[in-house]
C-alpha positions as CSV (number, residue, x, y, z in Angstrom):
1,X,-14.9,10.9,43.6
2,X,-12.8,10.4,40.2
3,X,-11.1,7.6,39.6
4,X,-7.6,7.2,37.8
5,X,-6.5,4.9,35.4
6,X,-2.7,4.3,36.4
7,X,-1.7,3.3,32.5
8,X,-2.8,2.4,29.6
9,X,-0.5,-0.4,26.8
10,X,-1.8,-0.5,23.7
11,X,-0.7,-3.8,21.5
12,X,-1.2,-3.6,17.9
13,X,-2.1,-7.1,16.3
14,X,-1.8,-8.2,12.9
15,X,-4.7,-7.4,10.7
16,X,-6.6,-10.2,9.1
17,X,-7.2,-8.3,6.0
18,X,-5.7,-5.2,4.1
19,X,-8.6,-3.0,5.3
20,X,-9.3,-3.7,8.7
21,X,-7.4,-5.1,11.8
22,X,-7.7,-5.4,15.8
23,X,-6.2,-3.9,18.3
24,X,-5.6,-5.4,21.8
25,X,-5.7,-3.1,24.7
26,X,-4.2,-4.0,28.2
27,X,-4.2,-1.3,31.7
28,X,-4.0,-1.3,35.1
29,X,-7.3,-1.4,37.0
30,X,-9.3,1.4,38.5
31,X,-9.7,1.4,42.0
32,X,-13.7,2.1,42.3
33,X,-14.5,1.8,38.4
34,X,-17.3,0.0,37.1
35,X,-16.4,0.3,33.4
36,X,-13.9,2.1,31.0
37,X,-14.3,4.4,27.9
38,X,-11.8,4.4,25.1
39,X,-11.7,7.5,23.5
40,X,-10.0,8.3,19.7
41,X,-8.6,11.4,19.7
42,X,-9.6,14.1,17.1
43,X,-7.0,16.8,18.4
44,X,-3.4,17.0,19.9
45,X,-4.5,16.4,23.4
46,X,-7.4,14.4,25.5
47,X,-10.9,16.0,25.1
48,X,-13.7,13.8,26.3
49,X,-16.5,16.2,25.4
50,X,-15.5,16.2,21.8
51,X,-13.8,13.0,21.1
52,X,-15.3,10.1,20.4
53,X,-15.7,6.5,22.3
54,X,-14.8,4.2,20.7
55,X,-16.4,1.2,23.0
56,X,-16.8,0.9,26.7
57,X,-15.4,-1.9,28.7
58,X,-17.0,-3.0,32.4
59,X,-14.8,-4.2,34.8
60,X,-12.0,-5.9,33.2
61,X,-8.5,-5.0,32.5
62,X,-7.9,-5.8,28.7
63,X,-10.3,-5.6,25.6
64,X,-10.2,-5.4,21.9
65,X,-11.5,-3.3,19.3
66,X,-11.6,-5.1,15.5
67,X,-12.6,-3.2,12.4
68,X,-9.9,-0.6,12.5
69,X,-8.8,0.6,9.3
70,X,-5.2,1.0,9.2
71,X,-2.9,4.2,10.0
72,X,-1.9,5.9,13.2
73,X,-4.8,6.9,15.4
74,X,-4.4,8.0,18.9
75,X,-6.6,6.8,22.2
76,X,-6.7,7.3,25.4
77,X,-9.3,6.0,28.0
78,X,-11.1,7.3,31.0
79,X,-12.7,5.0,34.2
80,X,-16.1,5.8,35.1
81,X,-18.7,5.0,38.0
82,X,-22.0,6.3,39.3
83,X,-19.8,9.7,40.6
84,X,-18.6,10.7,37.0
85,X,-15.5,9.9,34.9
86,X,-12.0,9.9,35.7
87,X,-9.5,12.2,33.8
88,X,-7.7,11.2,30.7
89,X,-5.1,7.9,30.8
90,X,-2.1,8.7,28.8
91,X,-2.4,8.5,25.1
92,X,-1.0,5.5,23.0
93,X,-0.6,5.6,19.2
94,X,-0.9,3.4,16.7
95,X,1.8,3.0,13.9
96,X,1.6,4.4,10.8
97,X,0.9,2.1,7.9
98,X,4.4,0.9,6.9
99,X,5.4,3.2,3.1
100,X,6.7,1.8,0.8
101,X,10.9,1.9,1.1
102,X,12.3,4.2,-1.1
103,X,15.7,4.4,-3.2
104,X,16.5,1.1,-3.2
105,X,20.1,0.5,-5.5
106,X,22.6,-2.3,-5.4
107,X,26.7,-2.7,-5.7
108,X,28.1,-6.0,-6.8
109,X,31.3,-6.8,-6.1
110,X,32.8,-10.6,-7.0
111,X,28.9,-11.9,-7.2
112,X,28.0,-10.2,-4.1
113,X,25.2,-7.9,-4.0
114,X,24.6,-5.3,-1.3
115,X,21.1,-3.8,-1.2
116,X,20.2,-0.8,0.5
117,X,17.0,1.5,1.0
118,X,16.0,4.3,3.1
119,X,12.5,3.7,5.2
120,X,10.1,6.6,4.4
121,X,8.5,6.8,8.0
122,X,10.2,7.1,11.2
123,X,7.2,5.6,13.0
124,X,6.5,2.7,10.9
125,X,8.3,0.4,13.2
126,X,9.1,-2.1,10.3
127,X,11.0,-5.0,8.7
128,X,11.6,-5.5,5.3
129,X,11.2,-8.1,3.0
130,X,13.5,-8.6,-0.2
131,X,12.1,-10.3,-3.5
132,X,13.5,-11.2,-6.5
133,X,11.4,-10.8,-9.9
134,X,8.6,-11.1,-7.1
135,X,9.6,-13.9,-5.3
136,X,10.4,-13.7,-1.6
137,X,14.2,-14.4,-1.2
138,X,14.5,-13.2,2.9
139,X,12.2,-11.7,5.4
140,X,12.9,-9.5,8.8
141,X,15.3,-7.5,7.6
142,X,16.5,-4.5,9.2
143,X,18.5,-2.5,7.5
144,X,19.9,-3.6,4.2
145,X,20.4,-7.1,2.7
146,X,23.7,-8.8,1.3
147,X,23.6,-11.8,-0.6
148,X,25.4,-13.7,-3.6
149,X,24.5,-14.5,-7.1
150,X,26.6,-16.2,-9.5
151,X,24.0,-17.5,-12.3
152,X,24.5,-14.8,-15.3
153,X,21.0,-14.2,-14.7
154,X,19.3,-10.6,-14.8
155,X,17.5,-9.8,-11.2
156,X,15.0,-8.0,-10.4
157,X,14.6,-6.2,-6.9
158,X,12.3,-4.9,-5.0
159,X,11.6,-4.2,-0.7
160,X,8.7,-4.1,1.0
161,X,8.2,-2.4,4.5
162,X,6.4,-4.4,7.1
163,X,4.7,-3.5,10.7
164,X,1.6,-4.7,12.8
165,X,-0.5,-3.3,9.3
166,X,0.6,-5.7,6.9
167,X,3.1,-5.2,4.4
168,X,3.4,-2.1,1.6
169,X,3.8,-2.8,-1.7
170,X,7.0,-3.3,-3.6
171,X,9.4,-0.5,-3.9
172,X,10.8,0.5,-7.9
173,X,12.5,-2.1,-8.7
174,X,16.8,-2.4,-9.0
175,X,18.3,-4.5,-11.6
176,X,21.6,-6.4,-11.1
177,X,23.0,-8.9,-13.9
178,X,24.9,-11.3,-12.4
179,X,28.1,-12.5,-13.6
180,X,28.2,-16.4,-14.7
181,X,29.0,-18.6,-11.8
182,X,32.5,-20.0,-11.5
183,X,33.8,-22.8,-14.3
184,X,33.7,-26.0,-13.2
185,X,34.8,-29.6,-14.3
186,X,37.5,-28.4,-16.6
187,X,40.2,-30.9,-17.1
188,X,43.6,-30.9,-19.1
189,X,44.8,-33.6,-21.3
190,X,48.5,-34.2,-23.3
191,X,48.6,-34.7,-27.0
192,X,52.0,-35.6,-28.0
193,X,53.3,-36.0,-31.7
């Protein structure tokens, strides 16, 4: 008798260090299985017999795997018991290690700066962070990133791409002078003669 795993979800968790991180896995139970085999895929489809397990679970429905080096990877699992091994679950994939953002320019308008950039992986699944002359100025961006600057002050700006990896490093940076910010305190007096 084979036994089916009914679906697999595969939750990527931050890593604790640039080199390695841990994954969470979560699925449906087995009926009849007295363990689980997680399998990382070497080719473009499920092949137990020359793919290799990761770990094996017993009967539970959610388990981790730490010391995964960062980049996309693709498992699947199978459920086993005294009668053999089930088929292949479906096949979840981790994300790709966010790239660093690319073309990254600015316009300035009145003291307003709009920053764009174009994201160098569709599968990064990322946010951005902006910095100026390294420090972070806002996080969880999406898309692009407007904001206003009237010191008279050079800037310096870079993006970073972030997903369940960590973060990439910097992009080139863009450099906007500001204009000076808006005079204040002036005051008029009369001199007569």
């Amino acid at each position: 008798m084979k036994v089916l795993i009914s679906g697999i979800i595969f939750i990527l968790l931050l890593c604790t260090t640039a080199f390695a991180g841990t994954v969470n896995l979560t699925w449906t139970a087995s009926t009849g299985a007295t363990g689980y085999k997680l399998y990382q895929m070497k080719g473009t489809s499920p092949t137990p017999a020359t793919d290799t397990v990761i770990t094996t679970f017993g009967v539970v429905t959610s388990g981790s795997v730490t010391s995964v080096t960062p980049g996309a990877y693709s498992y699947y699992m199978t459920a086993f018991n005294t009668a053999g091994e089930s088929s292949a679950s479906n096949v979840v994939t981790t994300p790709a290690v966010a790239s660093v953002p690319s073309g990254l320019s600015a316009s300035v308008s009145n003291g307003n700066v709009n920053l764009t950039w174009t994201a160098n992986s569709t599968n990064e699944s990322a946010t951005y962070n902006l910095y100026d002359n390294g420090v972070k100025l806002q996080s969880n961006l999406l898309t692009n990133a407007d904001i206003i600057v009237y010191d008279g002050k050079a800037h310096s700006y870079t993006v970073t791409a972030v997903n369940g990896w960590g973060e990439s490093a910097q992009s080139n940076p863009t450099i906007v002078v500001a204009i000076p910010s808006p005079v204040t305190g002036l005051t008029i007096s009369i001199v007569t003669q």
